[in-house]
C-alpha positions as CSV (number, residue, x, y, z in Angstrom):
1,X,0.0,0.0,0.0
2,X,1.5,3.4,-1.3
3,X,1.4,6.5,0.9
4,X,0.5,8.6,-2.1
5,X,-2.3,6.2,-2.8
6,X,-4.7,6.1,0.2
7,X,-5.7,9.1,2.4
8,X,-4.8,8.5,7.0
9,X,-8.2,7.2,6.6
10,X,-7.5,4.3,4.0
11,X,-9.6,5.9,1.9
12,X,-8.3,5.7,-1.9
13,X,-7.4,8.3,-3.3
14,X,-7.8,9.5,-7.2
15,X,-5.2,10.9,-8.8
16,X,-5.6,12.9,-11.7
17,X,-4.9,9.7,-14.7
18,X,-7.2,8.0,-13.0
19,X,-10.2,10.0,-13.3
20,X,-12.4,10.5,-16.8
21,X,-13.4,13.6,-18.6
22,X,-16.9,13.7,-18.3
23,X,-19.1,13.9,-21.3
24,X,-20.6,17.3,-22.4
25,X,-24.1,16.1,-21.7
26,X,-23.0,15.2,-17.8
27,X,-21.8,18.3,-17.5
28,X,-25.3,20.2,-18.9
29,X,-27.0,17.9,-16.0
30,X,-25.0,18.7,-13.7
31,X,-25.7,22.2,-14.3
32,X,-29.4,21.9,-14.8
33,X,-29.6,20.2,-12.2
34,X,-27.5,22.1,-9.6
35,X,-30.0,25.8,-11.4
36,X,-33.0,23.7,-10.5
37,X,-32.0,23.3,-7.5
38,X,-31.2,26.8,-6.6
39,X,-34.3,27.9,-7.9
40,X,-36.5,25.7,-5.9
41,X,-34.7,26.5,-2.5
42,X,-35.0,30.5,-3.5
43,X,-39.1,30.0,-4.4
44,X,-39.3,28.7,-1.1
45,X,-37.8,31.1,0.8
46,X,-39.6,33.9,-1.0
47,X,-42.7,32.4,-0.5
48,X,-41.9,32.2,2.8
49,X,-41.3,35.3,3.6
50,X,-44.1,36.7,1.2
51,X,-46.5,34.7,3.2
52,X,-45.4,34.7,6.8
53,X,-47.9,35.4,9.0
54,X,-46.2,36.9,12.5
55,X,-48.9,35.9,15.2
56,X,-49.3,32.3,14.0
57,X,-47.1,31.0,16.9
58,X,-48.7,33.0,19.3
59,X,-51.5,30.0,20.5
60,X,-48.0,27.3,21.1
61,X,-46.7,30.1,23.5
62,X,-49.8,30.5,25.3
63,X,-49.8,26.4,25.9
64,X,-46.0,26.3,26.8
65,X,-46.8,29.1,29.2
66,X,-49.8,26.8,30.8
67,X,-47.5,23.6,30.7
68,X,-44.4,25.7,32.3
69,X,-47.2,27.0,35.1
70,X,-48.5,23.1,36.1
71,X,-44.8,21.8,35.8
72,X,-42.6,24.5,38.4
């Protein structure tokens, strides 16, 4: 077993010979894939915060209060 070869971990490593070139069509997917992505996590957050609505947690506080009351 090589030193250069395998990470502390034993994990093998690849070197740069080893590896392929990817094909032209991985890389678009990749990409596509990567923008879809990113566009779903940012429609989410903006609909989020379009549609957040500040007093809907206000009926779990009154409960914890209550719980906090019967436990101490």
């Amino acid at each position: 077993m090589e030193r250069t070869g395998f990470e502390p971990f034993g994990e093998r490593l690849v070197s740069a010979t080893d590896a392929q070139p990817q094909s032209r069509a991985s890389k678009y997917l990749l990409r596509a894939g990567t923008g879809l992505f990113w566009t779903l996590v940012a429609a989410i957050v903006f609909a989020r915060a379009a549609f957040f609505e500040p007093g809907v947690y206000d009926g779990f506080s009154r409960i914890a209060s209550l719980a906090k009351s019967l436990i101490f």
